[in-house]
Each structure stands twice: as C-alpha cells, then as structure tokens.
N, CA, C and O atoms as CSV, one atom per row, in Angstrom:
chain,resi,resn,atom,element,x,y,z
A,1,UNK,N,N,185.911,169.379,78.801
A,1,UNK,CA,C,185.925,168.446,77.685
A,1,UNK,C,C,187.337,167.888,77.514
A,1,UNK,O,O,188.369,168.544,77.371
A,2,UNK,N,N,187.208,166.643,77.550
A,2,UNK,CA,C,188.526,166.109,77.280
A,2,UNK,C,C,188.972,165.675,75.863
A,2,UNK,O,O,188.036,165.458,75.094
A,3,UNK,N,N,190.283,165.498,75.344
A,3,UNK,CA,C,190.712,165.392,74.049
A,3,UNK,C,C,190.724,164.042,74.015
A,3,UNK,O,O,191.163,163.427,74.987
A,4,UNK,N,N,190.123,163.204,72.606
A,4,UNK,CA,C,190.514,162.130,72.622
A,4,UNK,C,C,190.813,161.744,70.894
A,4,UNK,O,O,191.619,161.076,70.246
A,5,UNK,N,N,189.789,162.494,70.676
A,5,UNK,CA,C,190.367,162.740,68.776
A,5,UNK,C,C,190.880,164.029,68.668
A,5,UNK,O,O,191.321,164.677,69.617
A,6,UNK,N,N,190.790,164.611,66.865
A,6,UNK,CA,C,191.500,165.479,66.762
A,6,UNK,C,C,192.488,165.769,66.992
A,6,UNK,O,O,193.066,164.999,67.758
A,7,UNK,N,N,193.216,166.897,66.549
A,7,UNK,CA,C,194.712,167.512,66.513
A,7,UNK,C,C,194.962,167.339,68.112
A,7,UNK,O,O,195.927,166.760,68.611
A,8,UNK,N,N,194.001,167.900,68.741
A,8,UNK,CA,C,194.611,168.196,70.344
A,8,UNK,C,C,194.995,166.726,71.023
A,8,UNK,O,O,195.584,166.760,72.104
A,9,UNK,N,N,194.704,165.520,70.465
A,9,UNK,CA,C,194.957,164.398,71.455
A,9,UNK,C,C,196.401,163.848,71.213
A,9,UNK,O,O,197.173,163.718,72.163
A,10,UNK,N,N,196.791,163.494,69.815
A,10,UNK,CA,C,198.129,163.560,69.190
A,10,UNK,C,C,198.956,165.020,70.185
A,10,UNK,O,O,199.899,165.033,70.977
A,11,UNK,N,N,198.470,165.596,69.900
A,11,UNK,CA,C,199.726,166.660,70.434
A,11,UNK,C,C,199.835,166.840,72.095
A,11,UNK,O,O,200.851,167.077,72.749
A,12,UNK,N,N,198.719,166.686,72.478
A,12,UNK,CA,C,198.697,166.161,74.088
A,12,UNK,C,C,199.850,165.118,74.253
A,12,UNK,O,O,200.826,165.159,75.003
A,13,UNK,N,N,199.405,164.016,73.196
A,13,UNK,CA,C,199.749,162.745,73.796
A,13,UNK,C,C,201.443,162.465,74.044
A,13,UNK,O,O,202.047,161.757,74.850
A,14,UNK,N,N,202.045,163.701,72.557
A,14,UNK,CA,C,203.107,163.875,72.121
A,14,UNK,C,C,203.933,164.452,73.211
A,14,UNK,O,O,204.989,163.955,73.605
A,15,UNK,N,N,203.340,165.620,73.710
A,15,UNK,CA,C,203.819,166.405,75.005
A,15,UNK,C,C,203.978,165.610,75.948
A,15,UNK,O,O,205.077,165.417,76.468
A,16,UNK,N,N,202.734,164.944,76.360
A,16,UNK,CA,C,202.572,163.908,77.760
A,16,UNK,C,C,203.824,163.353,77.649
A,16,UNK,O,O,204.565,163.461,78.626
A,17,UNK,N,N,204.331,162.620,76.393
A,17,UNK,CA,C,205.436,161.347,76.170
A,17,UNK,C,C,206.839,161.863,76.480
A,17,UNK,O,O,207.720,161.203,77.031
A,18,UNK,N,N,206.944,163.191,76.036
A,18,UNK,CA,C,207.716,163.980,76.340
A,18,UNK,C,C,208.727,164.206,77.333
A,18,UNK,O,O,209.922,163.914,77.342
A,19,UNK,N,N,207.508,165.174,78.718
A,19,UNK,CA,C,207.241,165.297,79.813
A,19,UNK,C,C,207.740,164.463,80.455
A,19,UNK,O,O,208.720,164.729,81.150
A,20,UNK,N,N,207.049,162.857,80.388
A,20,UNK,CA,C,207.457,161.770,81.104
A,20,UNK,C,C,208.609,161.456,80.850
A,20,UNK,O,O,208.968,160.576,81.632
A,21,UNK,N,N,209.315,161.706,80.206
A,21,UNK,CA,C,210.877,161.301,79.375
A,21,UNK,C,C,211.435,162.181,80.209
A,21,UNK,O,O,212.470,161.744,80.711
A,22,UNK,N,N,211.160,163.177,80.518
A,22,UNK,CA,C,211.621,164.296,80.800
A,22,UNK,C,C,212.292,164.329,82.167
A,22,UNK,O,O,213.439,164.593,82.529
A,23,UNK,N,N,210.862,163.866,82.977
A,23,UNK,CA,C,210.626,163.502,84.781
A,23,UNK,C,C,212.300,162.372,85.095
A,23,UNK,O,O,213.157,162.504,85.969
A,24,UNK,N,N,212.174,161.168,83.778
A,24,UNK,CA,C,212.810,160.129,84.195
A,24,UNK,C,C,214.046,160.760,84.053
A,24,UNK,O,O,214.833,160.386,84.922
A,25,UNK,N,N,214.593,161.737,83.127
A,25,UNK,CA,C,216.265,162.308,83.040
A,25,UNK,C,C,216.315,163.051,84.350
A,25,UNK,O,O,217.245,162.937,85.147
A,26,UNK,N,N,215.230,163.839,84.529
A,26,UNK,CA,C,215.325,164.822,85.880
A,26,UNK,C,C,215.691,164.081,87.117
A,26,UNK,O,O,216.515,164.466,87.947
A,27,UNK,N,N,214.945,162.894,87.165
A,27,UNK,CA,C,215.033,162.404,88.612
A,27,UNK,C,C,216.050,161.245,88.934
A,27,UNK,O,O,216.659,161.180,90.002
A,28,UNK,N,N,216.193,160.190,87.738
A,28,UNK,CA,C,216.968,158.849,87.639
A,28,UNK,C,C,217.806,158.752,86.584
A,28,UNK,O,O,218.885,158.182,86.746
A,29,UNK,N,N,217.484,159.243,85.441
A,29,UNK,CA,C,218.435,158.928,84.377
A,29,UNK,C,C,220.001,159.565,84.398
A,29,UNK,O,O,220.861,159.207,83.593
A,30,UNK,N,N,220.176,160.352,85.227
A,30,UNK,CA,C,221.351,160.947,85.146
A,30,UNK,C,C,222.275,160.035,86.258
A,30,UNK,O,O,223.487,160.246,86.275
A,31,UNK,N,N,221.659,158.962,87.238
A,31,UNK,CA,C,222.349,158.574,88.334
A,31,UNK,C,C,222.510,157.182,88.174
A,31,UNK,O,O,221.534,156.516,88.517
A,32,UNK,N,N,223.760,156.400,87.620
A,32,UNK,CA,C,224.054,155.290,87.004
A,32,UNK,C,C,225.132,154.595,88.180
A,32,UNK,O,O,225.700,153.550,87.864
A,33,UNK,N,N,225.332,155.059,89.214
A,33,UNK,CA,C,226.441,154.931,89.838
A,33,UNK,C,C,225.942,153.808,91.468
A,33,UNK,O,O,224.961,154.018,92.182
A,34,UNK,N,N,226.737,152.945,91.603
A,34,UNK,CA,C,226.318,152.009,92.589
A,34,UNK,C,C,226.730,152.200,93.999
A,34,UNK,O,O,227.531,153.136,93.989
A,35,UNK,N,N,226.579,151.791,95.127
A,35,UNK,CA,C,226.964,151.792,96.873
A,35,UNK,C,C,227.581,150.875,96.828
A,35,UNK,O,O,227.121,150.073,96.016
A,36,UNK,N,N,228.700,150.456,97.454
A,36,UNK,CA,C,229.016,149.038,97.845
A,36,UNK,C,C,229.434,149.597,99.189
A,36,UNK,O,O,230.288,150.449,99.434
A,37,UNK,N,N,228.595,148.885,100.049
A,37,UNK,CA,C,229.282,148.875,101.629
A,37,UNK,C,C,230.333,148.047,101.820
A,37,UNK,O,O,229.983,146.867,101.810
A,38,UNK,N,N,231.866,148.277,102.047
A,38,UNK,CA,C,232.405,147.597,102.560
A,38,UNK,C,C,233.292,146.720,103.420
A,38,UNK,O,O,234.454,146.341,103.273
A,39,UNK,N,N,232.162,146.463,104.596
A,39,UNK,CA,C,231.710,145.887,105.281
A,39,UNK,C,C,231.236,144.624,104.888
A,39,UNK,O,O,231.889,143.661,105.290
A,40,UNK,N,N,230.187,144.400,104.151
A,40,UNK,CA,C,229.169,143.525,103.606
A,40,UNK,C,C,229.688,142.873,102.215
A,40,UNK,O,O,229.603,141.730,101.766
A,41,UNK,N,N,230.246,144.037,101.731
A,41,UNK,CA,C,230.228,143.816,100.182
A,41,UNK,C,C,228.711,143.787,99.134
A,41,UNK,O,O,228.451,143.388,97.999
A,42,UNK,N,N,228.071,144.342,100.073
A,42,UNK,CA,C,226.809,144.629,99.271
A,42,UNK,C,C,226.271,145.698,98.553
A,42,UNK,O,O,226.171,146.846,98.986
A,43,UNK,N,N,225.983,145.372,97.634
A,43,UNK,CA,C,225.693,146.928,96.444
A,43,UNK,C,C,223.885,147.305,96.463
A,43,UNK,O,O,222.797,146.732,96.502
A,44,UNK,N,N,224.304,148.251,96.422
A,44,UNK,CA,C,223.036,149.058,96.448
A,44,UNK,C,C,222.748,150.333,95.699
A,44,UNK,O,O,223.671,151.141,95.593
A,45,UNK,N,N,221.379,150.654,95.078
A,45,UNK,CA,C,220.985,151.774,93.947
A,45,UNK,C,C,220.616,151.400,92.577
A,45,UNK,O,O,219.915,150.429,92.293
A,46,UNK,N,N,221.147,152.254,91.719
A,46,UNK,CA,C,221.450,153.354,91.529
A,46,UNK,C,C,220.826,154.689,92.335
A,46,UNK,O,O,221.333,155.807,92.421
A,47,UNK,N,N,219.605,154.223,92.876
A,47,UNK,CA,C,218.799,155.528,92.870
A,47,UNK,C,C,218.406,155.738,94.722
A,47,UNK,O,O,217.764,155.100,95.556
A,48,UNK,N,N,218.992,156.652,94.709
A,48,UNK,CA,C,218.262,156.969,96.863
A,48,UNK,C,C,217.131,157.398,96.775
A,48,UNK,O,O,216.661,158.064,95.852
A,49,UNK,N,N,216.389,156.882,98.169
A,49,UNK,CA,C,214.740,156.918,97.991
A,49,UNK,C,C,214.231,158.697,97.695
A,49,UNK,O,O,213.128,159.072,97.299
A,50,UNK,N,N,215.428,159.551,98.037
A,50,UNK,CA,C,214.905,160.749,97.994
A,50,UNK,C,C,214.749,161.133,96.263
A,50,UNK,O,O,213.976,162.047,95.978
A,51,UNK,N,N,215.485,160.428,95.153
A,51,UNK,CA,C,215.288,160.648,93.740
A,51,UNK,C,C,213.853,159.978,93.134
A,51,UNK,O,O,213.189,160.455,92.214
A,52,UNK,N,N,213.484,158.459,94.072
A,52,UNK,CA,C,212.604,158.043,93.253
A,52,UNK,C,C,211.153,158.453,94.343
A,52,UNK,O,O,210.041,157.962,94.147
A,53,UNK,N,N,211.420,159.304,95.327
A,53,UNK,CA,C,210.067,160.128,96.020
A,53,UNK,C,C,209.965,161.039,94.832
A,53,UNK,O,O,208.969,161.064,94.109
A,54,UNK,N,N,210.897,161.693,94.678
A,54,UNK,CA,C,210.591,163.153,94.037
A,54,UNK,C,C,210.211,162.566,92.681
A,54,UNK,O,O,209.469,163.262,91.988
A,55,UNK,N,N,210.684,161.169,92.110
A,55,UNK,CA,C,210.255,161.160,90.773
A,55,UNK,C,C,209.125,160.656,90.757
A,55,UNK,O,O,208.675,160.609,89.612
A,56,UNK,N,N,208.213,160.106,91.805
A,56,UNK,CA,C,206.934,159.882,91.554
A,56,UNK,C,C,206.174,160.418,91.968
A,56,UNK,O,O,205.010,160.095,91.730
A,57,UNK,N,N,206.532,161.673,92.920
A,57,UNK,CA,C,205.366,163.035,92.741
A,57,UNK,C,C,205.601,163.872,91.827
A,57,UNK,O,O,204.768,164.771,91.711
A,58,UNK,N,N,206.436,163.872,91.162
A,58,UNK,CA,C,206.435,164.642,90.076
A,58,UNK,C,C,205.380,163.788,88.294
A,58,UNK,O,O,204.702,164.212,87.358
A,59,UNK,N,N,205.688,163.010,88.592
A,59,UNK,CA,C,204.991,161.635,88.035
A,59,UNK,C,C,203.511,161.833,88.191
A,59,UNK,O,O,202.821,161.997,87.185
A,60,UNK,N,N,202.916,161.826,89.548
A,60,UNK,CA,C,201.669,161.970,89.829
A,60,UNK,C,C,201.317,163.148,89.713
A,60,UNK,O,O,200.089,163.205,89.648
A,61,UNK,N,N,201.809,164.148,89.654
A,61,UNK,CA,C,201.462,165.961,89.278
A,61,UNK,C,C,201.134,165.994,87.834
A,61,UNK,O,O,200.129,166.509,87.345
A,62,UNK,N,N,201.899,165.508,87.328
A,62,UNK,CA,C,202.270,165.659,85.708
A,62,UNK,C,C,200.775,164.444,85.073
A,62,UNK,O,O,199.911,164.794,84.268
A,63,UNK,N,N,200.873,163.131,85.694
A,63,UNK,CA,C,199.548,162.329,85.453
A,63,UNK,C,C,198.092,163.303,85.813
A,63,UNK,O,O,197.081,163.232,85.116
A,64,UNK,N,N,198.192,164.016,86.776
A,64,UNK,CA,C,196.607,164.793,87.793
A,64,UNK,C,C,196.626,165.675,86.203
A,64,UNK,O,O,195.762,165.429,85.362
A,65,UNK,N,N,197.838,166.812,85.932
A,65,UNK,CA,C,197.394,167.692,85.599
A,65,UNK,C,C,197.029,167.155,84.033
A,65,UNK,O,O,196.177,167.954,83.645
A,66,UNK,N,N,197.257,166.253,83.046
A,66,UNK,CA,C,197.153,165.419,82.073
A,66,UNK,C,C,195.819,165.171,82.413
A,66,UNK,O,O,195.069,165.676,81.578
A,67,UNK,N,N,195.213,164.573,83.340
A,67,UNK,CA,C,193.964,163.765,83.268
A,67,UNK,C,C,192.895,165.303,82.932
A,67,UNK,O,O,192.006,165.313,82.080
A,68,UNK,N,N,193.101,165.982,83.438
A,68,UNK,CA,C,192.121,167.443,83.423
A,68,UNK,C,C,192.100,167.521,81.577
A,68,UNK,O,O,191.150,167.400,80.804
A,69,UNK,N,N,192.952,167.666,81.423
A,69,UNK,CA,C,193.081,167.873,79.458
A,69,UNK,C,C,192.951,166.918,78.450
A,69,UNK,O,O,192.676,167.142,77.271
A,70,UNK,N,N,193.238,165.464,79.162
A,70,UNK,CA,C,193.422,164.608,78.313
A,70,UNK,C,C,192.326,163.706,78.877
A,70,UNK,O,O,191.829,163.906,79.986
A,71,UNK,N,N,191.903,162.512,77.916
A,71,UNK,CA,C,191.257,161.386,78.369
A,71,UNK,C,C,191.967,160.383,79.148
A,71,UNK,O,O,192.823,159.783,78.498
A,72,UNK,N,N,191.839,160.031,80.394
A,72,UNK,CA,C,192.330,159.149,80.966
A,72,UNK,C,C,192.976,158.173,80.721
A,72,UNK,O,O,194.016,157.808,81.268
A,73,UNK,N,N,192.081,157.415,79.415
A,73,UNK,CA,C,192.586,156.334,78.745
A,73,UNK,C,C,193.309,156.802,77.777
A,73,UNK,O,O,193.518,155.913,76.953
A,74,UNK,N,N,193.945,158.121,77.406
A,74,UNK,CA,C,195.032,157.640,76.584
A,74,UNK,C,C,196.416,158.606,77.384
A,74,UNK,O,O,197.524,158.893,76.933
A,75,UNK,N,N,195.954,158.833,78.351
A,75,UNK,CA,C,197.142,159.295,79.915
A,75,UNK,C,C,197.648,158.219,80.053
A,75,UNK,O,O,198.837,158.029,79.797
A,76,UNK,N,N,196.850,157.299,80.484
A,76,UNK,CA,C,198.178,155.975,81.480
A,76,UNK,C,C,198.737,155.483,80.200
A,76,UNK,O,O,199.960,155.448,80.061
A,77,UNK,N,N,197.875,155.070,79.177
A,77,UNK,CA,C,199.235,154.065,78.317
A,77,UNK,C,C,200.276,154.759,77.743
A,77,UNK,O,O,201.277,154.203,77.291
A,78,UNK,N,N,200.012,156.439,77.738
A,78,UNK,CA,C,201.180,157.586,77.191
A,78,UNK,C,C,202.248,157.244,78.183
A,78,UNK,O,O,203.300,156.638,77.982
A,79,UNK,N,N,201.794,157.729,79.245
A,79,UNK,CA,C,202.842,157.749,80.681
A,79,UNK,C,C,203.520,156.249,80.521
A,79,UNK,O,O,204.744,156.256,80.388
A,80,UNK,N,N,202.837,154.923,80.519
A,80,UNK,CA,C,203.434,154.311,80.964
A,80,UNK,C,C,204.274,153.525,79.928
A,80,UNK,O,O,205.229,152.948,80.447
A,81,UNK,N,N,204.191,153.411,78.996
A,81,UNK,CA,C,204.756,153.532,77.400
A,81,UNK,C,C,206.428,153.775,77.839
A,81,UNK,O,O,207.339,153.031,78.201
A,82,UNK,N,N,206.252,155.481,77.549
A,82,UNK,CA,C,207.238,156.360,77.508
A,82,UNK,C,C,208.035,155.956,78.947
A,82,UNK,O,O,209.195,155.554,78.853
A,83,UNK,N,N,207.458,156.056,80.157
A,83,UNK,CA,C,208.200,156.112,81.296
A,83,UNK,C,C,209.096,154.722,81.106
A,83,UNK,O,O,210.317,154.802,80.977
A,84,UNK,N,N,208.543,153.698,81.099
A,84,UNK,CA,C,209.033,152.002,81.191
A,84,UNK,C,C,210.000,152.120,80.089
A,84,UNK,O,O,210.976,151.408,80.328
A,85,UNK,N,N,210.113,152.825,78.841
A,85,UNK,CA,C,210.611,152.624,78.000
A,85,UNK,C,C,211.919,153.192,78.238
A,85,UNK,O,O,212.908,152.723,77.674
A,86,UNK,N,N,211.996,154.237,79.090
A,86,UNK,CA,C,212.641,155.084,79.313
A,86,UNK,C,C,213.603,154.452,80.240
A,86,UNK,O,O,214.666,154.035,79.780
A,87,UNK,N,N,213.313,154.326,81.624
A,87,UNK,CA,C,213.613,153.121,82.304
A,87,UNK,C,C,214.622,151.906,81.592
A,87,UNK,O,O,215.822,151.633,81.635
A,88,UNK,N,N,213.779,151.521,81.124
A,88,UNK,CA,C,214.639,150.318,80.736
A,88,UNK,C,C,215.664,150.436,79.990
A,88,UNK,O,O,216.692,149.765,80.091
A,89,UNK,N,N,215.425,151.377,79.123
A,89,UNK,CA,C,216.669,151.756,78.341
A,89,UNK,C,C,217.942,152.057,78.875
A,89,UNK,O,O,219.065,151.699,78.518
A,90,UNK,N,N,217.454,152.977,80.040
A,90,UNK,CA,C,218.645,153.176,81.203
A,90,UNK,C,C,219.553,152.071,82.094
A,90,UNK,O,O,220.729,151.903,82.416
A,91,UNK,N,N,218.163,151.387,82.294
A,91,UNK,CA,C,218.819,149.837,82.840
A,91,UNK,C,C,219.542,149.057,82.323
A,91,UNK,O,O,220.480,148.441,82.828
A,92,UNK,N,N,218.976,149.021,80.813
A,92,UNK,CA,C,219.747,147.634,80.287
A,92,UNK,C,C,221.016,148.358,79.942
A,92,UNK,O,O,222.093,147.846,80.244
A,93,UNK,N,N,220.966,149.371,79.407
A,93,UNK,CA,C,222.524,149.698,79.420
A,93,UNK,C,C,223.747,149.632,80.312
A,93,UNK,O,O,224.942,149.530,80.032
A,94,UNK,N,N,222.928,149.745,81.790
A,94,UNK,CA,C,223.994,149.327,83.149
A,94,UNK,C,C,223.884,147.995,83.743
A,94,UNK,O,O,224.635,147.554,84.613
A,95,UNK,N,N,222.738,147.291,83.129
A,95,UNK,CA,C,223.020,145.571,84.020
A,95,UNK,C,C,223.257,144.798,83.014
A,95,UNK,O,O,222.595,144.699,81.981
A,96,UNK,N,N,224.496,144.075,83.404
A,96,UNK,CA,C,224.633,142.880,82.878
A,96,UNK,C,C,224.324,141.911,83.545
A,96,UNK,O,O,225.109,141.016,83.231
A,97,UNK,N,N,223.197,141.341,84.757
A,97,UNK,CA,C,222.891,140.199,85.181
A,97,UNK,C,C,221.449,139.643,84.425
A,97,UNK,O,O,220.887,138.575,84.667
A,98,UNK,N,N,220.991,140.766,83.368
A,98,UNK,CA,C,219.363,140.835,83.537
A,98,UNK,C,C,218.265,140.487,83.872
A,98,UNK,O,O,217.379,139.745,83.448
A,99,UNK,N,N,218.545,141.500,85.178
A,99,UNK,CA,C,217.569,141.358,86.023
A,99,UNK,C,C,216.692,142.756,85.998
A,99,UNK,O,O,215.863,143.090,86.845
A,100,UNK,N,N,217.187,143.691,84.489
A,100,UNK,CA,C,216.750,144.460,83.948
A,100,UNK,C,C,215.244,144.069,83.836
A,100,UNK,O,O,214.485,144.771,84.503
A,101,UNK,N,N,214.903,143.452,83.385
A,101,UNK,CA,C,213.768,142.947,82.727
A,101,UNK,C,C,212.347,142.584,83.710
A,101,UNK,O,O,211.157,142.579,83.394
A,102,UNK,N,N,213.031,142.287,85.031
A,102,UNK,CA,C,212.232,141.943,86.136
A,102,UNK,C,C,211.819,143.761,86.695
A,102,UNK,O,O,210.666,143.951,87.082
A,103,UNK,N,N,212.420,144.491,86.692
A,103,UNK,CA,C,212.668,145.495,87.322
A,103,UNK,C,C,211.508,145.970,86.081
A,103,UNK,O,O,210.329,145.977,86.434
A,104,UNK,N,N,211.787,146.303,84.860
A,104,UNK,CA,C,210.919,147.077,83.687
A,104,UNK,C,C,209.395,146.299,83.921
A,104,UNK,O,O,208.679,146.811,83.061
A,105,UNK,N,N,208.814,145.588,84.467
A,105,UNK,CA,C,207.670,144.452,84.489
A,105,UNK,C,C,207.503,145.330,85.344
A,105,UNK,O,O,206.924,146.285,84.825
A,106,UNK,N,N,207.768,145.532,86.647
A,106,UNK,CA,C,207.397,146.018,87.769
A,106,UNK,C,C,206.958,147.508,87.623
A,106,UNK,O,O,205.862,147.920,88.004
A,107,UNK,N,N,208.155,148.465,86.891
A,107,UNK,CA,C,207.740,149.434,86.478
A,107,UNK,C,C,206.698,149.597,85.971
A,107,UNK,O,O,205.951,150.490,86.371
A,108,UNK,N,N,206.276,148.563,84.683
A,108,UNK,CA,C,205.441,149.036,83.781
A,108,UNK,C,C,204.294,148.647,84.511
A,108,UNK,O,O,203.201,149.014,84.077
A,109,UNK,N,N,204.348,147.987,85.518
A,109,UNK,CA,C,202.827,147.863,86.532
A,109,UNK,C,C,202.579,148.795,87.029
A,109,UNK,O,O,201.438,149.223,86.855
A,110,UNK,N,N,203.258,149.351,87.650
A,110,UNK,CA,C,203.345,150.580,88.433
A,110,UNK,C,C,202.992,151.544,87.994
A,110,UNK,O,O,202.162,152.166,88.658
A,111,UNK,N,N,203.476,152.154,86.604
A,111,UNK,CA,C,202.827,153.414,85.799
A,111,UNK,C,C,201.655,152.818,85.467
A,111,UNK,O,O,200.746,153.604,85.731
A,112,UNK,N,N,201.357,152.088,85.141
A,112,UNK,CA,C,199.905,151.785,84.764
A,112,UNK,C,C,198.804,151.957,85.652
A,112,UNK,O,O,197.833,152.697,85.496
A,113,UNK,N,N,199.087,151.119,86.695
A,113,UNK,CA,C,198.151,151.587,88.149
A,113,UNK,C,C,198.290,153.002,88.651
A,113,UNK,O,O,197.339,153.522,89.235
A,114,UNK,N,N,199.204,153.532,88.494
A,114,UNK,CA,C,199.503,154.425,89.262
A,114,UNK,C,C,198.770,155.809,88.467
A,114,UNK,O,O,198.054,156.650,89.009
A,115,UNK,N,N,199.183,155.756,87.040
A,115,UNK,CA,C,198.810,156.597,85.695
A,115,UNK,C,C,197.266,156.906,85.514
A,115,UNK,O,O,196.516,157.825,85.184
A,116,UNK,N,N,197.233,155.154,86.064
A,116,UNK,CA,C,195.395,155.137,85.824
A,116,UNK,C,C,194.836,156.146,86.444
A,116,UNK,O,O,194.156,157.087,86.035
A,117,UNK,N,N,195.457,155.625,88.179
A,117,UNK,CA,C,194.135,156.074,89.185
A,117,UNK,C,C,194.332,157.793,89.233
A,117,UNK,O,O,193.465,158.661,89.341
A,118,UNK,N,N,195.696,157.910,89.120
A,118,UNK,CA,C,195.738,159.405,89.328
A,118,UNK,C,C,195.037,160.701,88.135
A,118,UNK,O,O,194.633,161.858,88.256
A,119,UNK,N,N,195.215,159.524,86.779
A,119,UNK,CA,C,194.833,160.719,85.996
A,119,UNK,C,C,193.050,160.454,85.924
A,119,UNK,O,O,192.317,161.417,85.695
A,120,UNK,N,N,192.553,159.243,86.115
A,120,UNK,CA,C,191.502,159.234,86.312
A,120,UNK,C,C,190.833,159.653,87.348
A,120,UNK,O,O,189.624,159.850,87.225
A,121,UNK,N,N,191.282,159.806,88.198
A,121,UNK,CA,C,190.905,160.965,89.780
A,121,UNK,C,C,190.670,162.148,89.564
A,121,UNK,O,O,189.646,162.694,89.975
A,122,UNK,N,N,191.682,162.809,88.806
A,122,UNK,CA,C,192.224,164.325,88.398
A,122,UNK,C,C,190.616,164.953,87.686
A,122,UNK,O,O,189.853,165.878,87.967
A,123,UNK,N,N,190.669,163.571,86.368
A,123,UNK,CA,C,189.695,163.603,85.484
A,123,UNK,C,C,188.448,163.529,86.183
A,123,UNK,O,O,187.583,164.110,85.528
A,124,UNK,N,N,188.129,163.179,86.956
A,124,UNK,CA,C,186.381,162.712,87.762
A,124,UNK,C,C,186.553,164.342,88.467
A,124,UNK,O,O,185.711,164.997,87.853
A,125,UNK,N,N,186.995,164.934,89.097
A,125,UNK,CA,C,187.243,166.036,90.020
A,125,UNK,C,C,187.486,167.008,89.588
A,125,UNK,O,O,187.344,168.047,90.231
A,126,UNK,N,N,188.010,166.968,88.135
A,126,UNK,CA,C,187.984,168.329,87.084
A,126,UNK,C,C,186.283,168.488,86.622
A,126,UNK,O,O,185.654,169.547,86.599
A,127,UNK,N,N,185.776,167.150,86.281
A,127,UNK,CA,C,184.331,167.323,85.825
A,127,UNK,C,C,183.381,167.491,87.067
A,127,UNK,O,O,182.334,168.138,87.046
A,128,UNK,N,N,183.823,166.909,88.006
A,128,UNK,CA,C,182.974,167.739,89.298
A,128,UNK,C,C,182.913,169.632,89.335
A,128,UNK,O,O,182.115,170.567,89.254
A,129,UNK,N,N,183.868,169.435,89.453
A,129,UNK,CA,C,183.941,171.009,89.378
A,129,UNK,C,C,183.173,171.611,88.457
A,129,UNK,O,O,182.153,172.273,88.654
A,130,UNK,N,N,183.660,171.375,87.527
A,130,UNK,CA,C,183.002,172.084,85.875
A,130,UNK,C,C,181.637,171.799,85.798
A,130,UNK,O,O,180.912,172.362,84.978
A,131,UNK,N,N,181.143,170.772,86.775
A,131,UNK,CA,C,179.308,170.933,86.385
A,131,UNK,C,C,178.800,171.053,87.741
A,131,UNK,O,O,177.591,171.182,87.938
C-alpha cells in the first residue's frame, strides 16, 4: 500500500525532499571549482562525470526505494522540486553569464523523467511481488 494521504505522505514527502537535498551536497554541491586547459583556454565543470554518475545512481536508488513506500505521483514532483531547486541555487550563485537557467530547465526535465520512470517501475514491481 502506498501513502498518498495521511500523516505518512507529508512525512515521506518531507524525508524524500530531504534526502534529495542531501544526494545534491553529497555529490555536486560541495564542487564549485572550474578546469581551464591552458592550451585552449577552455573551461570546463564544475562537476567530473565520475560525481554526476554517482549522483544519479544514487538519485535512482533513493527514487526505486521511494516508489515502494510512496505514490509515484507524489515521488517525481518531491524529487524533482527539491533536486532542481537545489541545483540551481548552487548555480546561480557561481554563474554570472546566466546560462544558469538553461542548465536548471534541463535538470528539471531530467528529474522528472527520470523520477517518474524509476519510481514508477520500483512501484509496479513492489506490487508484483506483493500479489
């Protein structure tokens, strides 16, 4: 049974928002710092692909194990809420070209699709099981 009223969905939802806040300090929020090759003079980052692998399986673990407890539909807009919000906050504080804004769009597509299918997967395959 999944939570969608009652005490348990608020406090799910509260945790979920959390969590995801949580993932983004663990994996990106702490790394503000740029590459410049120079050679090129070209800048690159903040983030190496090995921070934003680990931050979106940790992302998709945290969405699977959410969808089992929570209703799907109020998983992705928690996750993707909190995550984008999170994000951007980080961004706009380090770009001044803003191109912040293009980057948070993309994000917030991304948790959404991504939030959906995984916690709604989790969710179809928890109720397989259980019946």
């Amino acid at each position: 049974m999944t939570a969608t009223t009652g005490r348990r969905a608020p406090l799910g939802a509260l945790f979920l928002a959390v969590a995801t806040v949580g993932v983004w300090l663990l994996w990106l929020g702490w790394d503000t710092g740029y590459t410049v090759d120079p050679e090129t003079d070209s800048r690159s980052g903040p983030y190496e692909p090995w921070q934003v692998i680990g931050c979106v399986l940790t992302l998709a673990l945290l969405a699977a194990l959410a969808g089992t407890r929570l209703s799907p539909w109020l998983v992705a807009p928690v996750m993707t809420v909190a995550f984008t919000a999170a994000w951007s906050w980080g961004a706009l504080s380090s770009d001044d070209s803003g191109l912040w804004a293009v980057g948070a769009v993309l994000v917030l597509v991304g948790m959404a699709v991504g939030s959906t299918l995984v916690s709604l997967g989790a969710h179809r395959l928890s109720r397989r099981r259980a019946g």
